[in-house]
C-alpha positions, 0 to 999 in steps of 0.5 A: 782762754785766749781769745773771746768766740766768735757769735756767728748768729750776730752776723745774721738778721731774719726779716719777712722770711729772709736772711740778711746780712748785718756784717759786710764782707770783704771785697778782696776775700770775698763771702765768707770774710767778715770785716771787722767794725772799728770806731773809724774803719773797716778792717779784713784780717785776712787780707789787711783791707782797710775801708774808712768810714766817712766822718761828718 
């Protein structure tokens, strides 16, 4: 296998009845774009959106 499948449930959060996301989206692409979560960034594969994260 080529690479590791994707758990699509991860992104996804049931509190008091509601559905919440726990992955952000990318701006440019839109719902349904997931950015990845790196050390120090957030990062669109699709588009090649980077967003770094604030470090203290």
């Amino acid at each position: 296998m080529k690479h590791k499948p994707v758990k699509q449930s991860s992104f996804f959060k049931l509190r008091e009845g509601k559905i919440e996301r726990t992955r952000r989206y990318c701006p440019r692409c839109g719902d349904g774009y997931v950015l990845a979560e790196h050390k120090d960034r957030w990062f669109c594969g699709h588009c090649l959106y980077t967003e770094w994260k604030k470090t203290r």
